[in-house]
Residue frames as qw, qx, qy, qz and C-alpha x, y, z in Angstrom:
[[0.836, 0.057, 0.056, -0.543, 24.47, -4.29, -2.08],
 [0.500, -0.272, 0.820, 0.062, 24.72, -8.02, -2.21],
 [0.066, 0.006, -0.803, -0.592, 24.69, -10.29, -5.74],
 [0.008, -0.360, -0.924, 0.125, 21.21, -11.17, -4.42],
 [0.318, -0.440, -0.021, 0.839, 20.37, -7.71, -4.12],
 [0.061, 0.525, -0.336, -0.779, 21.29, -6.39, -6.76],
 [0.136, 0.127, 0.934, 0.306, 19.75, -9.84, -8.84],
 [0.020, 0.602, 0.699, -0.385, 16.56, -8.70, -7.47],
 [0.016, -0.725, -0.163, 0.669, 16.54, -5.37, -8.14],
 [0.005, -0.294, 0.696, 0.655, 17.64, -5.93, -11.89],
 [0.022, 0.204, 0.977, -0.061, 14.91, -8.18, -12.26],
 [0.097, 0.747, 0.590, -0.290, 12.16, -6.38, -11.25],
 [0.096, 0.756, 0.011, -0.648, 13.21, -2.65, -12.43],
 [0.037, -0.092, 0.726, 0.681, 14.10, -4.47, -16.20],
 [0.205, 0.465, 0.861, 0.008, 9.93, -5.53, -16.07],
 [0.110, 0.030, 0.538, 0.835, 7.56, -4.01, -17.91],
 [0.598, -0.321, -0.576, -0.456, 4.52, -5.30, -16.95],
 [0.646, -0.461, 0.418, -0.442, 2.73, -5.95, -13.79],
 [0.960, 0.153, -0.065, -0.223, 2.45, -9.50, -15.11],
 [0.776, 0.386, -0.405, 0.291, 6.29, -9.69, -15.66],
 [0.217, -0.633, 0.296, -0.682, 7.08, -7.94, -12.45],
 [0.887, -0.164, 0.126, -0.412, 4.82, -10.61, -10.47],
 [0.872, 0.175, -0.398, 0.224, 6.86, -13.62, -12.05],
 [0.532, 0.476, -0.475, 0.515, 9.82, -12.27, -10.82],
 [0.366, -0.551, 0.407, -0.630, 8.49, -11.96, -7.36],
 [0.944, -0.118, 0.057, -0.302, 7.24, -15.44, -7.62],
 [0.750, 0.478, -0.398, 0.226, 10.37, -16.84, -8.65],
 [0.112, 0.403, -0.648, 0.637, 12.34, -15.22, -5.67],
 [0.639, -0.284, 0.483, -0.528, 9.32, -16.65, -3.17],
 [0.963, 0.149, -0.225, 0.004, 10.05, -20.00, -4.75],
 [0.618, 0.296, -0.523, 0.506, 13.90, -19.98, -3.90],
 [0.300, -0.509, 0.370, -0.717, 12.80, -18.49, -0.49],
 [0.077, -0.232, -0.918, 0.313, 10.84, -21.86, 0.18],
 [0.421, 0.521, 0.508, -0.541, 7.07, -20.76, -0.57],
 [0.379, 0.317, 0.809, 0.317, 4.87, -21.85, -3.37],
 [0.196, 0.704, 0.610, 0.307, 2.86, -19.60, -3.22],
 [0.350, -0.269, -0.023, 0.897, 2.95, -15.18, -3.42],
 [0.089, 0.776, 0.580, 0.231, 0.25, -12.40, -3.57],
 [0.338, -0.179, -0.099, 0.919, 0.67, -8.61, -3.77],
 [0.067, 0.840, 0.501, -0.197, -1.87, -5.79, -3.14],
 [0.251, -0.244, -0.076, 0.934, -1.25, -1.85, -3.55],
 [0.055, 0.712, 0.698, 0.061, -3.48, 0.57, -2.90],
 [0.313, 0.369, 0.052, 0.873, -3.91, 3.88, -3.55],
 [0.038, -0.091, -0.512, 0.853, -4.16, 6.96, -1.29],
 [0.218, 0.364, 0.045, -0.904, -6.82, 8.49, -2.83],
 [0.449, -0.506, -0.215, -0.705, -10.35, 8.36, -3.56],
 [0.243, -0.346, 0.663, -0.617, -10.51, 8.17, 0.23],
 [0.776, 0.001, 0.360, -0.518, -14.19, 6.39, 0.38],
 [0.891, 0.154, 0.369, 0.214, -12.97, 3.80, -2.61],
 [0.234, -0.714, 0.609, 0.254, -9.58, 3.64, -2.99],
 [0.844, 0.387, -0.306, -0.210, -8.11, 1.94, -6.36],
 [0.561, -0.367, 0.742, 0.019, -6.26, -1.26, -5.34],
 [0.462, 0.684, -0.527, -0.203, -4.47, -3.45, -7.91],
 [0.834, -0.278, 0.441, -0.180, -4.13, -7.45, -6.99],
 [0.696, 0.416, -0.485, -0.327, -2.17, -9.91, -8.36],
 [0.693, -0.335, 0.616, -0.167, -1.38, -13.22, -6.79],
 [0.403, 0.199, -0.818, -0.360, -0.53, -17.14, -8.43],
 [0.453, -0.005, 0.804, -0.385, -2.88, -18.93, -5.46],
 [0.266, 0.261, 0.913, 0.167, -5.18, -21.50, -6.90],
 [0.212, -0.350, -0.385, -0.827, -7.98, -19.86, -9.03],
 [0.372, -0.383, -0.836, 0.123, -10.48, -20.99, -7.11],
 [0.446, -0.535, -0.441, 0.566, -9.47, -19.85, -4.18],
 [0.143, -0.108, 0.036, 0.983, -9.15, -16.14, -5.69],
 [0.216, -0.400, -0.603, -0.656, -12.52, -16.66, -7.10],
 [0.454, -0.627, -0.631, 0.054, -14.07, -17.49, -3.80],
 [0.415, -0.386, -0.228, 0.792, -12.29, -14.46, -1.66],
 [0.021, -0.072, 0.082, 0.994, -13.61, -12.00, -4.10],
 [0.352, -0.328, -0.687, -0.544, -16.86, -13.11, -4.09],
 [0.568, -0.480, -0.591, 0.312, -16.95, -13.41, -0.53],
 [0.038, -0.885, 0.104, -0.453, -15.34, -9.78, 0.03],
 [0.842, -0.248, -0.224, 0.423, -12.86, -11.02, 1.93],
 [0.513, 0.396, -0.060, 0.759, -11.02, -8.16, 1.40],
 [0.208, -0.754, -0.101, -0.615, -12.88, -6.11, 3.17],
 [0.642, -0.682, 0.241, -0.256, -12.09, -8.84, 6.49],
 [0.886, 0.274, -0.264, 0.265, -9.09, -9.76, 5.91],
 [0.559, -0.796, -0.022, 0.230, -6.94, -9.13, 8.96],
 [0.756, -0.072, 0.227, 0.610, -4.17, -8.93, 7.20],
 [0.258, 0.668, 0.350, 0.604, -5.08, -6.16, 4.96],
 [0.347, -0.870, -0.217, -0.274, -6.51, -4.02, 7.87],
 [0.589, -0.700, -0.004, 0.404, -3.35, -4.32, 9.73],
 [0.543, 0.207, 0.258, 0.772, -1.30, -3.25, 6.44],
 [0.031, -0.801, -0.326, -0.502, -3.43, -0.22, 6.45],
 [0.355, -0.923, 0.045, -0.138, -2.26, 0.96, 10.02],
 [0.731, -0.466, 0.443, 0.227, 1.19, -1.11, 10.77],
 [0.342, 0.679, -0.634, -0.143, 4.51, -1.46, 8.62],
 [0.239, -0.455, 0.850, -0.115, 5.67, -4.32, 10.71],
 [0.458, 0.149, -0.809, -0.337, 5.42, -7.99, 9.25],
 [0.745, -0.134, 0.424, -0.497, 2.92, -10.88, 10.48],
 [0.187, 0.253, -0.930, -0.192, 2.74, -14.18, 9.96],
 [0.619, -0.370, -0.395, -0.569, -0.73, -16.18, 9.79],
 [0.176, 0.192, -0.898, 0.354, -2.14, -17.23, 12.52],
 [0.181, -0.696, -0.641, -0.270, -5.64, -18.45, 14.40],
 [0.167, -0.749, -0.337, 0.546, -5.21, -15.31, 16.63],
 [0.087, -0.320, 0.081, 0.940, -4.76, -13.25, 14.18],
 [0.075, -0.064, -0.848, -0.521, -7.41, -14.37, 12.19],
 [0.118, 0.302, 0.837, -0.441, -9.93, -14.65, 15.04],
 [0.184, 0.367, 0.301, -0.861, -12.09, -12.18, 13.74],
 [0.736, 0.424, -0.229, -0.475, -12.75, -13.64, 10.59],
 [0.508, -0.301, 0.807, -0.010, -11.63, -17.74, 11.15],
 [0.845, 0.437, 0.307, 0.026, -13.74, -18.82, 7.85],
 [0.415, 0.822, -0.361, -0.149, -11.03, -16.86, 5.81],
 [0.139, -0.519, 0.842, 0.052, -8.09, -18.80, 7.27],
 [0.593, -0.088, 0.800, -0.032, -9.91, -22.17, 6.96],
 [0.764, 0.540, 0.340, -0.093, -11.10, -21.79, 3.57],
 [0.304, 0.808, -0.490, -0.123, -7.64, -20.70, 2.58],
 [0.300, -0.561, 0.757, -0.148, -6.63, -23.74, 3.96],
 [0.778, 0.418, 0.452, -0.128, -9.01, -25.77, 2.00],
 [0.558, 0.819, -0.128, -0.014, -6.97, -24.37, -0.97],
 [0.839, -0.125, -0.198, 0.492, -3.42, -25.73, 0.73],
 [0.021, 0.736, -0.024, 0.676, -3.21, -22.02, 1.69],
 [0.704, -0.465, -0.485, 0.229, -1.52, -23.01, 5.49],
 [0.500, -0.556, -0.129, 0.652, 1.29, -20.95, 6.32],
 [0.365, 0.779, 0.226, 0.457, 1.77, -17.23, 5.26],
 [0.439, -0.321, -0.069, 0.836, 4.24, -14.43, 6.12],
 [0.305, 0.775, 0.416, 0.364, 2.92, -11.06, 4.95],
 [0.446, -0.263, -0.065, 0.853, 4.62, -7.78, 4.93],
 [0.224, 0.909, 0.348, -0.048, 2.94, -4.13, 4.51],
 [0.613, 0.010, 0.123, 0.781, 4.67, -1.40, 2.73],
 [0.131, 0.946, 0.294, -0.047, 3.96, 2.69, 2.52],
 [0.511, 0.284, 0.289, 0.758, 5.65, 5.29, 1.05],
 [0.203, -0.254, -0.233, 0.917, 5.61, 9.18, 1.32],
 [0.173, -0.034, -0.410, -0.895, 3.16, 9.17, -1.90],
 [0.521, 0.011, 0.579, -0.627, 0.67, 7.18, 0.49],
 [0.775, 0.220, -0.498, -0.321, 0.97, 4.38, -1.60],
 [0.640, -0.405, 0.577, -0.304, 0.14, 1.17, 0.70],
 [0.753, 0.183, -0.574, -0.267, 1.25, -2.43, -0.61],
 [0.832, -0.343, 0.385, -0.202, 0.82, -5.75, 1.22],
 [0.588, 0.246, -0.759, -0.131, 3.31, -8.86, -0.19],
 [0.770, -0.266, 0.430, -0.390, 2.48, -12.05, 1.05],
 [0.412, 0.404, -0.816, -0.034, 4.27, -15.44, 0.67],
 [0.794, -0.190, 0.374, -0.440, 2.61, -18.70, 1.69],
 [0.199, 0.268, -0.937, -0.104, 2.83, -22.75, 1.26],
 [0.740, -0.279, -0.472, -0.390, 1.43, -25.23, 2.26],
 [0.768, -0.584, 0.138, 0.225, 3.70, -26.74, 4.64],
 [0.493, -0.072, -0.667, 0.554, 6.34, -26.65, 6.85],
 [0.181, -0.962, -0.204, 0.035, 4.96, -23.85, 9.34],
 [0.378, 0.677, -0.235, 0.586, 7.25, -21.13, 9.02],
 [0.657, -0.608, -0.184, 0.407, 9.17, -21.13, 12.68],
 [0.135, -0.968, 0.137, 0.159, 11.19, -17.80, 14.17],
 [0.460, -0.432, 0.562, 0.535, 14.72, -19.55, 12.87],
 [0.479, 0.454, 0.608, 0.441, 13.60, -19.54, 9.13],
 [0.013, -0.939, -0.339, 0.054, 12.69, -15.87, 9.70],
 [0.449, -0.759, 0.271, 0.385, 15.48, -14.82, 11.47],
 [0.660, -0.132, 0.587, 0.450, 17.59, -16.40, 8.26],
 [0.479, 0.408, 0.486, 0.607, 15.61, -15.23, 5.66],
 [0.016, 0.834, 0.366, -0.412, 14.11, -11.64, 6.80],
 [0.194, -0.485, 0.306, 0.796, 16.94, -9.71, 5.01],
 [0.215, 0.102, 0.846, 0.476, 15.78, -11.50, 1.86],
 [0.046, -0.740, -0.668, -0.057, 11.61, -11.56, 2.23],
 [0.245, -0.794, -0.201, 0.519, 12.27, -7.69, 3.34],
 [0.153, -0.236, 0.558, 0.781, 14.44, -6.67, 0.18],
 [0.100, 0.215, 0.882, 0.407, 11.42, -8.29, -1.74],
 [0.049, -0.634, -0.620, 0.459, 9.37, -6.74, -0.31],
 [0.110, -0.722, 0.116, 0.673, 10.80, -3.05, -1.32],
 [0.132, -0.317, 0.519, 0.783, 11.70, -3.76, -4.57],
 [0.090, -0.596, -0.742, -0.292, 7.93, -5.07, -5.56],
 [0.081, -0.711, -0.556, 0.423, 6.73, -1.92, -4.34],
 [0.035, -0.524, 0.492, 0.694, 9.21, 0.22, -6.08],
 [0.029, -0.087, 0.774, 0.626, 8.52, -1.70, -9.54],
 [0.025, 0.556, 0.830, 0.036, 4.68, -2.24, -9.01],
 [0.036, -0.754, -0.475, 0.452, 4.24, 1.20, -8.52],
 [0.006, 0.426, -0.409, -0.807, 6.11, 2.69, -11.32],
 [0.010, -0.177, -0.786, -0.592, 3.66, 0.40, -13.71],
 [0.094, -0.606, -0.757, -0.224, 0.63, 1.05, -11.82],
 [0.237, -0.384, -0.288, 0.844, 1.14, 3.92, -10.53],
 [0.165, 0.031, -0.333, -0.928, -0.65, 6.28, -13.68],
 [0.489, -0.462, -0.667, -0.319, -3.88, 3.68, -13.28],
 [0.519, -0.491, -0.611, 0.340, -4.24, 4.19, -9.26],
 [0.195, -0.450, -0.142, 0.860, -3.05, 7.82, -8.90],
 [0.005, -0.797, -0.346, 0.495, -5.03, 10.62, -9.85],
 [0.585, 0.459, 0.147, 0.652, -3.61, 13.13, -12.44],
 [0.298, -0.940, -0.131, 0.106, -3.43, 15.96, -10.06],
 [0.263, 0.687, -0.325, 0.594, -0.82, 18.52, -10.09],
 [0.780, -0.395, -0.365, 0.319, 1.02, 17.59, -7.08],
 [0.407, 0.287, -0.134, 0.857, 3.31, 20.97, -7.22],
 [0.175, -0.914, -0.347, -0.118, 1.39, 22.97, -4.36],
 [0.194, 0.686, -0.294, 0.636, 3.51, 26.32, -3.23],
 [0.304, 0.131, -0.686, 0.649, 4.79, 26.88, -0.37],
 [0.485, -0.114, -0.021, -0.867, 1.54, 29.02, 0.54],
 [0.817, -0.114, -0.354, -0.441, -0.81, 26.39, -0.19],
 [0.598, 0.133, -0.742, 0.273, 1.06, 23.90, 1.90],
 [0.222, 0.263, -0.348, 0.872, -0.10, 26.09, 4.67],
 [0.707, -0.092, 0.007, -0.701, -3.26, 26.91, 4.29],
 [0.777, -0.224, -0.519, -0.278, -4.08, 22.96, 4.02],
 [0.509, -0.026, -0.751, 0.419, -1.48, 21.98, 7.03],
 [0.140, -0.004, -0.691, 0.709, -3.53, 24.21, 9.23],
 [0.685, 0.088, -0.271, -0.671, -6.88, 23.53, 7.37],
 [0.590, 0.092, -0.775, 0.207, -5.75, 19.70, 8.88],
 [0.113, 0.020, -0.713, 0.691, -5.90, 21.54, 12.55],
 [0.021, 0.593, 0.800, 0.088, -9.62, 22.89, 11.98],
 [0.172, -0.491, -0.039, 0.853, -8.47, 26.01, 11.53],
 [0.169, 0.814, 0.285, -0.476, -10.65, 28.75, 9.74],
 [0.614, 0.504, 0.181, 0.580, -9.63, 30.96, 6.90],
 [0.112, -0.943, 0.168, -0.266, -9.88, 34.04, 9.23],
 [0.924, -0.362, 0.092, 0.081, -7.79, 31.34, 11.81],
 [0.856, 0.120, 0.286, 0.413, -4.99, 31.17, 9.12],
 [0.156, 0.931, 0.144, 0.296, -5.01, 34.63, 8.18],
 [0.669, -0.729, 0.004, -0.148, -3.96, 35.37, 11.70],
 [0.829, -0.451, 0.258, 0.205, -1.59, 32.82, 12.39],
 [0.741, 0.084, 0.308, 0.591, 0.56, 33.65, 8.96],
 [0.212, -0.551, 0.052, 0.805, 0.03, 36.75, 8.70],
 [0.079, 0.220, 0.605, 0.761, -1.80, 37.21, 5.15],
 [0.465, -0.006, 0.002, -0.885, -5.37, 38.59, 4.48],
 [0.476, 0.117, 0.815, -0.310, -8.18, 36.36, 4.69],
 [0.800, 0.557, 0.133, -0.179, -9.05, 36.70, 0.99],
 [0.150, 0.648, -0.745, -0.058, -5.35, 35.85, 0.40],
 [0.397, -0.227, 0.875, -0.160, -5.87, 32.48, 2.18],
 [0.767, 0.352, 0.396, -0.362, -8.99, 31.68, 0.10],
 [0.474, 0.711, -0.414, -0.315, -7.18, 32.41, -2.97],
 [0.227, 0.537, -0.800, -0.144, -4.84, 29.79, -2.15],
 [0.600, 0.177, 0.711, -0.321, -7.44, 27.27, -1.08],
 [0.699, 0.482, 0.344, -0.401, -8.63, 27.64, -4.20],
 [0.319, 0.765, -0.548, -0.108, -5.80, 27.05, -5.95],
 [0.281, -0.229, 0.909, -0.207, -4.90, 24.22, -3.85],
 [0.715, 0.204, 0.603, -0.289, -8.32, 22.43, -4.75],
 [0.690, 0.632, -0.068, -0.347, -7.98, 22.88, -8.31],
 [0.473, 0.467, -0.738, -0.120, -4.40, 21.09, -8.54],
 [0.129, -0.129, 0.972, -0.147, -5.67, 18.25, -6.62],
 [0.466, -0.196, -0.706, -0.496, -8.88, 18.12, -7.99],
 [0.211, -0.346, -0.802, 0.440, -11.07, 18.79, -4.63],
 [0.086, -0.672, -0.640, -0.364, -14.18, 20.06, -4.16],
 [0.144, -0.935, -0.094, -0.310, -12.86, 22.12, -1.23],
 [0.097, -0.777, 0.491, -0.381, -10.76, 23.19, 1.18],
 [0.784, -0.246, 0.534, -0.200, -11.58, 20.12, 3.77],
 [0.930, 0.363, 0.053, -0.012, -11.46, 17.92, 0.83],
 [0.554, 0.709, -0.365, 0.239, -7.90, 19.16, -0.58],
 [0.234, -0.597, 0.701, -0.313, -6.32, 19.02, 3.03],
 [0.860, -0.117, 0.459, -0.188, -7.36, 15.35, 3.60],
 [0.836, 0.532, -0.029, 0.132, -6.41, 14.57, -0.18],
 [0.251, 0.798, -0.475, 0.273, -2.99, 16.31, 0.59],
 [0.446, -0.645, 0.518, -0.342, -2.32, 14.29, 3.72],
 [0.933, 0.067, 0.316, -0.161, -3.31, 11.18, 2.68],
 [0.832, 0.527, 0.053, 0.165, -0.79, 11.61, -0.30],
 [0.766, -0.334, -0.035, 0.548, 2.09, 12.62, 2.05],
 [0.403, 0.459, 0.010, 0.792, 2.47, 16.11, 0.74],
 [0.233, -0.878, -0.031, -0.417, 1.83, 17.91, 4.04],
 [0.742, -0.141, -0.357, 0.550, 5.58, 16.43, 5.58]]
């Protein structure tokens, strides 16, 4: 690793706090050249409302107005963190769909923004985002800093999730057997319990058994339920 690196990584994994955590993200998107730095992560699970965790330094205001508005909900950015790893950078095409967001961020000196999504195997999703006012961020400032804005990325995910992780995740017993793992991965295909029986070779009150086992350490109301809950949380690799 480089001093920078490793500066980083010390930094963040000594915090305690979301709150301290945050600084230390802000700090490095200051010496990057950007005023300003916001950072989502959301969790896998409840599927229909998922707990997300915000923290940002933009202008009150402006944070006031976005959550009043529900921006979140059309925020291109967000939606593309939800399907895409790969970084963006604002723009009006990317925005098209929702153009008041960008201009009322821009009322707030909220001009240029770079924004990176992050997931993880536990199907934890975080967005970081680093903005200014001016310069516009051009493809040689990228090119220079990516290594940097990309480290930062990782290591605010890593440290944001070890503090919020216990608030956002579940308590569920994540330890499913080898069995269970089965039944859900082919409870995933729309396969049966007689279906599964079959295809592994057990009885078909053998499979239930471990359905029902499965739902109880993830806390699901059924079968369907536990496979979706398993997938979503990256334990059906």
């Amino acid at each position: 690793m480089t001093c920078w690196q490793l500066e980083q990584l010390r930094v963040v994994s000594a915090a305690v706090s979301p709150t301290d955590t945050f600084a230390a993200v802000v700090a490095e998107a200051n010496r990057l050249g950007f005023q300003y730095a916001s950072f989502g992560l959301k969790s896998p699970v409840p599927i229909v409302a998922p707990r997300v965790a915000w923290c940002s330094n933009y202008p009150p205001d402006w944070e006031q107005l976005y959550n009043k508005r529900g921006y979140i909900r059309r925020d291109p950015t967000v939606a593309h963190a939800i399907t895409s790893d790969e970084s963006v950078c604002w723009s009006d095409a990317l925005f098209a769909a929702c153009p008041e967001l960008l201009e009322n961020a821009r009322s707030f000196g909220l001009n240029h923004g770079w924004a990176q999504p992050r997931r993880d195997a536990r199907g934890m999703v975080s967005l970081l985002t680093l903005c200014r006012s001016d310069p516009p961020i051009e493809s040689a400032e990228l090119e220079q800093k990516a290594d940097r804005m990309q480290w930062l990325s990782h290591v605010c995910h890593e440290g944001m999730c070890r503090i919020w992780g216990h608030v956002l995740q579940d308590s569920v017993d994540g330890s499913l057997s080898a069995r269970e793992l089965d039944v859900l991965r082919w409870s995933c295909e729309g396969k049966t319990a007689l279906d599964i029986a079959q295809i592994i070779g057990i009885a078909e009150a053998t499979v239930n058994y471990h359905a029902r086992s499965a739902c109880a350490k993830l806390g699901a109301g059924n079968r369907t339920a536990a496979a979706v809950r398993a997938a979503v949380m990256g334990l059906l690799w």
